[in-house]
Phi, psi and omega in degrees: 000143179281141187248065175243162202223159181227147160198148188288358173198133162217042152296322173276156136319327182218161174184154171267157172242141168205164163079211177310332160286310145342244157025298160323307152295308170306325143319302196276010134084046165263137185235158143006101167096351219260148183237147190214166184273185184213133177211155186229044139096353210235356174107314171300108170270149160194153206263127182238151200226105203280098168246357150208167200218138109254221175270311186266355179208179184203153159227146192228188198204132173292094163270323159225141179247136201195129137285132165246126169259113158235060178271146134318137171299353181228189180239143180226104165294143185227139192206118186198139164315148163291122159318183166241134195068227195310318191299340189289316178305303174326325176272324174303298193288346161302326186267013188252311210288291213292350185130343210266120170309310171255097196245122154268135185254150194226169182215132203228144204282354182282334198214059160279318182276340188279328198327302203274322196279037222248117142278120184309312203301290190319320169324263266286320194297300194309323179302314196283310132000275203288351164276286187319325202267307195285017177081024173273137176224044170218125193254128145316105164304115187259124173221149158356144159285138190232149174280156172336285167325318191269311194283328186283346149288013196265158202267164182247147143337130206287339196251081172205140149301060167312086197251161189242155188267098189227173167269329191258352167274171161265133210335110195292005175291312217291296202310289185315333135345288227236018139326084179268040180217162172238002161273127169221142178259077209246165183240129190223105188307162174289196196255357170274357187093170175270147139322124191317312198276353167271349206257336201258339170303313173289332195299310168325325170248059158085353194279159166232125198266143189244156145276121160302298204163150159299008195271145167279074180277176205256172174317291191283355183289330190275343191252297174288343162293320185294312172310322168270359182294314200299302215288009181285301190288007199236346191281000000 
């Protein structure tokens, strides 16, 4: 079990864990006197000294403060329908893990109802889980479902890449090859395909549709290959 720990301001000298980190701490059989990291979502780690405990809280006390960077060298934003059930955690904590800064959640006429149906928060939690284990300390940006139309108009950095994830483009190894930027943008479709008019819409605005493979992947399976295609050039 990880013994990294999260809290949103470590500015003070002392601070409390309550709720799920509390619970966390307790569980992971840390006791009184005992030092665990802390890190606050923002590039700050700090080596902390557990100086009181109970079943709902813990106080903890600031001994070193460190930014640690385990970033990507670039940036990579993901813009994908929410999957359905269990698949949603899975793709949140893979995209945490592999680096991606940004999961936009987009809504597509193929994946309107899992799209909508998403609690944000519970994402927001799953980023912070999946940061403690993989050493991260800057959390993944989780945003709103926005429809297809709008995030693929939305303007990008003139030095970002912008690929829409298609069957009919080209291998997205290959396009990432001859990448001369280190911010990507990927789109990644629901498992019915995009739809003629979203696909002609991205094309319009600037996107480039890549290929996965011949194989028909499920969302997120097609959204972390793609991701890891990118994070070949960005590590």
């Amino acid at each position: 079990m990880s013994q990294r720990f999260f809290h949103g301001d470590l500015t003070e000298d002392e601070f409390e864990l309550t709720a799920d980190e509390a619970h966390h701490l307790r569980v992971s059989r840390v006791a009184v006197g005992d030092v665990v990291t802390v890190f606050d979502g923002r590039g700050l780690e700090a080596r902390c000294r557990v100086v009181a405990l109970e079943r709902r809280r813990a106080r903890l006390r600031v001994e070193q403060r460190c930014p640690v960077n385990r970033e990507l060298r670039g940036t990579v934003w993901l813009f994908v329908p929410a999957p359905q059930g269990d698949r949603q955690r899975w793709l949140v904590e893979k995209a945490t893990e592999l680096g991606v800064h940004t999961l936009q959640l987009i809504v597509t006429r193929y994946a309107d109802r899992h799209s909508r149906a998403v609690r944000i928060e519970r994402f927001r939690r799953w980023v912070i889980e999946a940061s403690k284990q993989c050493g991260r300390n800057r959390l993944m940006a989780v945003r709103e479902p926005i429809a297809w139309s709008e995030a693929c108009a939305a303007p990008a950095p003139a030095t970002t890449a912008r690929f829409v994830c298609h069957p009919e483009g080209r291998p997205l190894q290959e396009l990432v090859r001859e990448m001369a930027y280190d911010e990507a943008w990927l789109a990644v479709g629901p498992e019915g395909g995009w739809a003629d008019e979203e696909l002609t819409a991205a094309l319009a605005a600037g996107w480039w549709p890549a290929s996965l493979g011949p194989t028909t992947l499920r969302t997120e399976t097609a959204a972390l290959a793609a991701v890891t295609l990118v994070r070949t050039r960005l590590i």
